[in-house]
C-alpha positions as a printed Julia matrix, in Angstrom:
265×3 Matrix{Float64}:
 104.91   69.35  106.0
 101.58   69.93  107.5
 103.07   72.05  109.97
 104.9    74.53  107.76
 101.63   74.61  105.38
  99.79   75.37  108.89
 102.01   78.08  110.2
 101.85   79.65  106.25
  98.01   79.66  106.98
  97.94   81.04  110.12
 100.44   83.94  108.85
  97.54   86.25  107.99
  94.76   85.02  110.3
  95.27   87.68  112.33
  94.62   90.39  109.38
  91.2    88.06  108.9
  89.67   89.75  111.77
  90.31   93.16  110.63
  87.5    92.64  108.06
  85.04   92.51  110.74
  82.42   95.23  111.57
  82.74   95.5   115.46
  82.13   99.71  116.43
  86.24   99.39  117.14
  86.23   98.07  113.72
  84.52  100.93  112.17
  86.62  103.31  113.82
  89.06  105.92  111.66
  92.06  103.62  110.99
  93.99  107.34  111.99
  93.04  107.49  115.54
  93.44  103.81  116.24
  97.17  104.44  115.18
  97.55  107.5   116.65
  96.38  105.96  119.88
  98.56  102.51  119.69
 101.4   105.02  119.04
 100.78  106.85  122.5
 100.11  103.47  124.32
 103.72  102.63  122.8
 105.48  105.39  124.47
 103.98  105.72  127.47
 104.22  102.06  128.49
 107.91  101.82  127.36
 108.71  105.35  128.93
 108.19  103.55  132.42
 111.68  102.75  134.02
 112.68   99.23  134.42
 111.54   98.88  138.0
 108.12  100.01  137.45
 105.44   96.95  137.84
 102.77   98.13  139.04
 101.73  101.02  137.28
 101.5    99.37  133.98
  99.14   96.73  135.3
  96.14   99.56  134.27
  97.42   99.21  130.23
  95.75   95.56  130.24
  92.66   97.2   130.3
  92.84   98.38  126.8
  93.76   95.41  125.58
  90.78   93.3   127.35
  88.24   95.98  126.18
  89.46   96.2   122.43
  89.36   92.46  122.37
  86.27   92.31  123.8
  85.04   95.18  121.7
  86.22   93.65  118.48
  85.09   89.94  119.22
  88.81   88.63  119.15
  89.31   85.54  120.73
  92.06   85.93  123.78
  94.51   83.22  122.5
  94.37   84.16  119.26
  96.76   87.32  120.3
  98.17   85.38  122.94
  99.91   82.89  121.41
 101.52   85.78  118.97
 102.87   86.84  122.25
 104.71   84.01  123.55
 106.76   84.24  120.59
 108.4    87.92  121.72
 108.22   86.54  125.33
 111.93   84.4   124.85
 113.79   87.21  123.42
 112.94   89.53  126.54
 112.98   87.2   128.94
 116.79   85.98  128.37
 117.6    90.16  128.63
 115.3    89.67  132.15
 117.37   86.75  133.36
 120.51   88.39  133.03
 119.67   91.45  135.21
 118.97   89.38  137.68
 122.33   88.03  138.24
 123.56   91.63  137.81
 121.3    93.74  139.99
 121.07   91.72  143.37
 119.83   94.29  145.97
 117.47   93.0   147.86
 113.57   95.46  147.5
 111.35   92.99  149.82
 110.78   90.18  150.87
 107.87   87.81  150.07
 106.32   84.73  152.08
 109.86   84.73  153.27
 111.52   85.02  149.54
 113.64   87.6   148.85
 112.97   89.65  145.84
 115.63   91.41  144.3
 115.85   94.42  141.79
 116.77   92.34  139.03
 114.03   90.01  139.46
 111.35   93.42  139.33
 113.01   94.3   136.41
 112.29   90.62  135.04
 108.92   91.35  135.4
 108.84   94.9   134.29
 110.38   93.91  130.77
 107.91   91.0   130.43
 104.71   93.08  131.05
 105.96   95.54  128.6
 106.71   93.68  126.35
 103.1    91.84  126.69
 101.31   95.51  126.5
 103.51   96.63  123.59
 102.79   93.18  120.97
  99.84   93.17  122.6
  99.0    96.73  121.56
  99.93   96.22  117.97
  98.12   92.76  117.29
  95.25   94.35  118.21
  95.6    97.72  115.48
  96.25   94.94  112.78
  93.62   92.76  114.19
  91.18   95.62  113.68
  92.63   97.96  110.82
  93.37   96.59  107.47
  97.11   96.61  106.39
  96.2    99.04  103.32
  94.38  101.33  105.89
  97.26  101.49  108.03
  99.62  102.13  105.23
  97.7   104.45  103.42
  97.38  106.42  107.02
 100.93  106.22  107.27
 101.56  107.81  103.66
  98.83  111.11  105.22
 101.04  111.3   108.13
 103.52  111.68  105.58
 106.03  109.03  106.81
 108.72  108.34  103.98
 107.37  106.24  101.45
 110.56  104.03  100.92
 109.04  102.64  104.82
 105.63  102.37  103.94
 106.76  100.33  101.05
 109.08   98.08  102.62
 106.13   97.75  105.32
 103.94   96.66  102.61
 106.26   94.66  100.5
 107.78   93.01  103.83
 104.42   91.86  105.07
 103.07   90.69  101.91
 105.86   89.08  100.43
 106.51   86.61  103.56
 103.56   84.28  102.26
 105.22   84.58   98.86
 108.93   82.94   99.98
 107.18   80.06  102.4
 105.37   79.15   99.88
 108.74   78.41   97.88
 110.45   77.39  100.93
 107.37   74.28  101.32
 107.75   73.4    97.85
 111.37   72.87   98.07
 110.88   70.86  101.21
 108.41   68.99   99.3
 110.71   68.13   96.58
 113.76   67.21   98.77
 111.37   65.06  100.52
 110.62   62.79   97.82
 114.13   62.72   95.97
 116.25   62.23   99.72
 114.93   58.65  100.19
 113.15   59.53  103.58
 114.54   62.51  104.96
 111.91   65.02  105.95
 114.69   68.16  106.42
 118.23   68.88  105.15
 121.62   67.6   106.3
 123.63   70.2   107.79
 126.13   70.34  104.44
 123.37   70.91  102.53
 121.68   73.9   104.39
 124.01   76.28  102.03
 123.11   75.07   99.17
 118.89   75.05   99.92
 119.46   78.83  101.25
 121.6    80.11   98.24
 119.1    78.13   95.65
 115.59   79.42   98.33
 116.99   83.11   97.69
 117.49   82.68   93.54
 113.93   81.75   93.59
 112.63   84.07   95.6
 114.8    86.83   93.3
 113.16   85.53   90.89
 109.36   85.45   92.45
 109.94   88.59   93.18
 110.85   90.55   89.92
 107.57   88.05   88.46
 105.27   90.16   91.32
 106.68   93.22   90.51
 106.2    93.28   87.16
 102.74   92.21   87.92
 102.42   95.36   89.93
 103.62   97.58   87.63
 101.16   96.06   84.44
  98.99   96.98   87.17
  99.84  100.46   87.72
 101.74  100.38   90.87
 102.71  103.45   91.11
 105.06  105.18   93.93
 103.73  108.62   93.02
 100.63  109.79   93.93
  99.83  107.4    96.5
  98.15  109.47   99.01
  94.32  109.57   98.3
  91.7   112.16   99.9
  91.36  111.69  103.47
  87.72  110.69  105.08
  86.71  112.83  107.41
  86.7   112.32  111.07
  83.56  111.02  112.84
  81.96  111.87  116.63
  82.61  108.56  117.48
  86.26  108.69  116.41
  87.16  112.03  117.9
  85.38  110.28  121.2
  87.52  107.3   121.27
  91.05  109.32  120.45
  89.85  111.66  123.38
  89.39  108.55  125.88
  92.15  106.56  124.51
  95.14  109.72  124.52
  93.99  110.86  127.62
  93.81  106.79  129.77
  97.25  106.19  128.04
  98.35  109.2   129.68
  96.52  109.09  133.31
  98.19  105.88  133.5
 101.46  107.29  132.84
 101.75  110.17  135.25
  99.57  108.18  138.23
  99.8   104.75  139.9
  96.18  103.22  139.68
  96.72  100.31  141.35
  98.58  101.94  144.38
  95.55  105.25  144.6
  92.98  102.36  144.55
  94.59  100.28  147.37
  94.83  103.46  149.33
  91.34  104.02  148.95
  90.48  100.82  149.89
């Protein structure tokens, strides 16, 4: 049980660090989005060959974690847990796409296994990307940024009722566990018959958890109207760090750092 309670507290350590008051930190939550957005699409606009020219991206996300006083494996291990899902797609072009690009120390390297590699860095660069916006921008700044950028507010709401509610339904999940634990006579985890019947009983309560916390909300005055509140202005330093960060994402886009520099050099 320790290890579910662990993984429940570790769900929103990562939103911990965003109360911190680093100068990325204190940024305008609107051009840290605006510039994880363009990092997005230039990174996955790169065909699936490309290696190389997306080595350039880690720098933003050494600098912001630098910046921001993040440790490394605190994003890292967030990481490995998109890395599995990519790299089965990666495998399977290499048995597909077997011409032959170079050879290396006498190994030939094939298109499918650049490709491998290609996915994997993306995919590093892209969670990386957006760890690091939550790691340093609240979840009600981001949403409420969202809602001036006028996205539809059905999304922001799921967003918000998505990320908040997965503490709610582990916590009912580890208090079932705990109870079949001490009425199965040993057992730490459910037989295979009875997996239907812990889901179907897991989703009553959480039905029922969740018309409690809405009902909270509204005695509250949740409200879906009028949710968009005046917007704080724009400071030098934020205007600054959109200018740097939009224009990097896209010098790395349109020219091959690595390659210029090695023909420099």
């Amino acid at each position: 049980m320790a290890d579910v309670r662990s993984k429940l507290d570790n769900l929103y350590t990562l939103e911990q660090f965003s109360a911190g008051s680093s100068a990325v930190h204190r940024l305008h939550p609107l051009v840290k989005i605006l510039v994880t957005v363009a990092y997005l699409i230039c990174i996955v606009s790169f065909d699936r060959y490309t290696v190389t020219a997306l080595l350039p991206y880690l720098l933003y996300v050494v600098i912001m974690l630098g910046i921001a006083d993040i440790p490394y494996n605190v994003v890292f291990k967030r990481v490995l847990i998109a890395l599995p899902f990519c790299l089965f797609i990666g495998i399977s072009n290499m048995f597909f796409d077997r011409q032959v690009v170079f050879e290396l120390f006498g190994m030939t390297v094939t298109a499918g296994m650049v490709s491998l590699i290609s996915i994997l860095l993306k995919t590093i660069l892209c969670v990386s990307v957006v760890l690091i916006l939550i790691a340093v921008t609240p979840i009600a700044s981001i949403s409420k940024q969202l809602r001036q950028l006028r996205v539809p507010e059905i999304f922001v709401s799921l967003l918000e009722m998505t990320y908040r509610y997965i503490g709610v339904l582990l916590e009912d999940a580890i208090a079932m566990i705990t109870a079949y634990r001490l009425r199965s006579n040993g057992r730490k985890w459910p037989k295979l018959s009875e997996i239907g019947f812990f889901i179907g009983q897991l989703l009553l309560r959480s039905m029922d958890r969740a018309e409690r916390v809405y009902n909270a909300m509204k005695c509250r005055c949740y409200s879906l109207q009028d949710r968009v509140s005046k917007q704080i202005p724009l400071k030098l330093s934020d205007w600054v760090f959109f200018g740097i960060g939009l224009a990097s994402a896209i010098v790395f886009r349109f020219v091959n750092v690595p390659v210029l520099l090695g023909g420099l050099f």
